[in-house]
C-alpha positions, 0 to 999 in steps of 0.5 A: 500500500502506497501514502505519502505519509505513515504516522507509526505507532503513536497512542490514537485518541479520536473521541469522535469515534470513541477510539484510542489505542496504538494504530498506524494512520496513512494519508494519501492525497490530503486525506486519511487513507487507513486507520488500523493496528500494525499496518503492513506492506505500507510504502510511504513517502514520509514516516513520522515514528509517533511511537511514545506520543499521542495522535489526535484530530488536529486541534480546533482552536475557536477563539483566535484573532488571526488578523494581523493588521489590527493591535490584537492579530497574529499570523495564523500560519505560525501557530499551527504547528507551534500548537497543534491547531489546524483549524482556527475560528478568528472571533471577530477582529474584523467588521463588515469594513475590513472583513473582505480584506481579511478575506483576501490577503489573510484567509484564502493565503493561509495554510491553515483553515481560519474561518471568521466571525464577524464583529458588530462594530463595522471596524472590528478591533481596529481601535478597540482600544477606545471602544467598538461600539461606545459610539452606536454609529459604528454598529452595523448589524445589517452589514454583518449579514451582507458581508456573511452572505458574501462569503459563506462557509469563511464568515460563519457567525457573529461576534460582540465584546459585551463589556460596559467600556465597549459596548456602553452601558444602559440602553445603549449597551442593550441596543447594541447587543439585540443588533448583534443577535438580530444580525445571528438571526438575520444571516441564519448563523449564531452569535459569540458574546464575549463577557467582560466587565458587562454592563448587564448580568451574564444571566440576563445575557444568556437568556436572550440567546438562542441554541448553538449561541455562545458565551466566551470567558466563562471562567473569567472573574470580577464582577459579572461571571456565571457564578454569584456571590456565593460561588454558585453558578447561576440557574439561569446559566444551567438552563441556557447550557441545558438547552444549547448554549455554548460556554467556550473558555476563552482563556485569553488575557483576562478572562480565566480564573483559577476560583471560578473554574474550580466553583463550575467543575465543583457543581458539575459545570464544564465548558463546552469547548476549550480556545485559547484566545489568543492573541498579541498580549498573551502569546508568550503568557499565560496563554501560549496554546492549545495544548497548554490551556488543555493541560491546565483541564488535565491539571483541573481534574479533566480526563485526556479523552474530555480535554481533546474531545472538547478542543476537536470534535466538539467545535468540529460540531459548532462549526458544523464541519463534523463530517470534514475536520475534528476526526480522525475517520477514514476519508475525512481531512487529513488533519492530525496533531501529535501530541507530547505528554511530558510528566514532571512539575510545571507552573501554571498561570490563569489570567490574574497571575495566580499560579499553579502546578500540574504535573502534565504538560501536553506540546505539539510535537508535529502536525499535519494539515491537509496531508502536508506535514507542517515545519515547526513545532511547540517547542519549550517557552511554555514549560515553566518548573515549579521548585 
């Protein structure tokens, strides 16, 4: 049997199938070819001896701004294999007036799959600094579905920072937030909220949101969270999650807190899905990567299987791209990450530079995008010792 590359003995984990022991994959013409136990008489182009390491579907990764011309954005393409990420959701750095020139020199040069939501504000990020929507002028809900329209299956949703320094406060900040979920119902997509210092409670956010809408940073602290006073989560959160909504984690700069989490995990509460949010500010700390913000789950409490299904399979399906990225079954995509699971004592640190230690630490050892093996990988600038 002929492939172009043989991934060789590595631990296979793919929730979507409910696999996981050693196996030999093979890929051929950006696909994969056969997933099966010592595979024999294989003649490849390329052999990646994965014996020691575990091989998962390529990590999705959906919080990621990728638009490298605003304050915010990095280039999408280094942080695949640095991370293990093959596909990438950039939530809203870009409106309905730079969304087609993220478009054109960005999305549809890349290597990587980056897909986009579009922001509220017709700028984006651009000067997020002051405030996207502080001025309802720049709100531009009806060019959100114009501009999903023109580009179908690269903007898939919509996207709105619902932080009082943002968004306003009053009926300002709801005027905005009821365009933004106007635009998700108008364009037959969904809505990311991120939550921020919110000029209204996360509760009363949620229960304006639909099934398959989201929350970003639901383990952020301060003084709107999805847990109250008394570190109990709210009810109306259960409910939303209950009947659809996403809680992405959303890592980010300033957005995951060490006691909000262990309150959710406490009471049974997990996210949906696992990003990282990364961006300019938290590249090189706390966030650094996918596989760096799973180990902090590991860490938490979370099992293996748990942490890849919900940073593969489980975005696979908010993106309805299930069938195609986020598995490792036969005739799918040919999108792999192998993953390193180091064992030691490593320092972790949440967005408030409160620090823990784990004793795992997953890297990105080698990835495969589309068939073609990815120069790079994730090197050590995230491993950090604990005494």
């Amino acid at each position: 049997m002929k492939c172009d590359i043989l991934v060789r003995g590595g631990e296979v984990i793919d929730p979507s199938q409910g696999l996981r022991g050693v196996r030999d994959i093979t890929v051929s013409n950006g696909v994969i070819q056969r997933v099966g136990e010592n595979l024999a008489d294989v003649d490849a182009g390329h052999t990646l001896d994965a014996r020691g390491l575990l091989v998962t579907p390529g990590l999705i990764d959906i919080h990621v701004h990728a638009y490298p011309y605003s304050p915010f954005g990095l280039d999408p393409d280094p942080l695949c294999p640095a991370g293990g990420v093959t596909t990438m959701l950039d939530a809203g750095t870009c409106g309905s007036n730079n969304f087609g020139y993220f478009r054109r020199e960005i999305i549809d040069r890349a290597a990587t799959q980056v897909l986009g939501l579009v922001n509220l504000s017709c700028m984006g990020l651009q000067c997020g600094n002051v405030g996207e929507l502080c001025d309802r002028r720049f709100a531009d809900p009806e060019g959100v579905v114009r501009v999903i329209a023109e580009h179908p299956g690269v903007a898939v949703g919509v996207k709105i920072r619902a932080g009082a320094h943002l968004i306003g406060e009053g009926e300002q900040a709801w005027a905005n937030l009821r365009d933004a979920i106007r635009a998700a119902r108008e364009s037959d997509t969904w809505l990311m909220v991120h939550i921020g210092e919110c000029p209204m409670p996360v509760p009363a956010i949620c229960n304006e949101l639909a099934p398959a809408d989201c929350i970003t940073h639901c383990f952020k602290g301060g003084s709107t969270r999805i847990i109250d006073d008394g570190n109990r989560v709210f009810d109306d959160i259960r409910s939303a999650a209950d009947r659809g909504v996403i809680f992405d984690v959303g890592h980010g700069f300033g957005s995951f807190q060490w006691e909000v989490v262990d309150a959710a995990l406490e009471q049974g509460f997990e996210p949906t899905s696992i990003s990282t949010d990364l961006h300019t500010k938290n590249l090189n700390g706390p966030v650094y990567d996918m596989p760096t913000t799973m180990s902090k789950f590991l860490m938490l409490g979370l099992s293996l299987e748990r942490v890849i299904e919900m940073s593969t399979s489980v975005p696979a399906g908010i993106l309805h791209l299930e069938d195609q990225i986020g598995t490792l079954r036969e005739g799918t995509v040919a999108d792999i990450a192998v993953l390193e699971r180091r064992t030691g004592k490593f320092r972790f640190t949440d967005s408030y530079r409160q620090h823990r230690t784990g004793t795992e630490l997953l890297t990105a050892a080698a990835t495969i995008r589309r068939g073609e093996l990815v120069p790079g990988g994730g090197g050590l600038r995230m491993r950090h010792l604990a005494e």
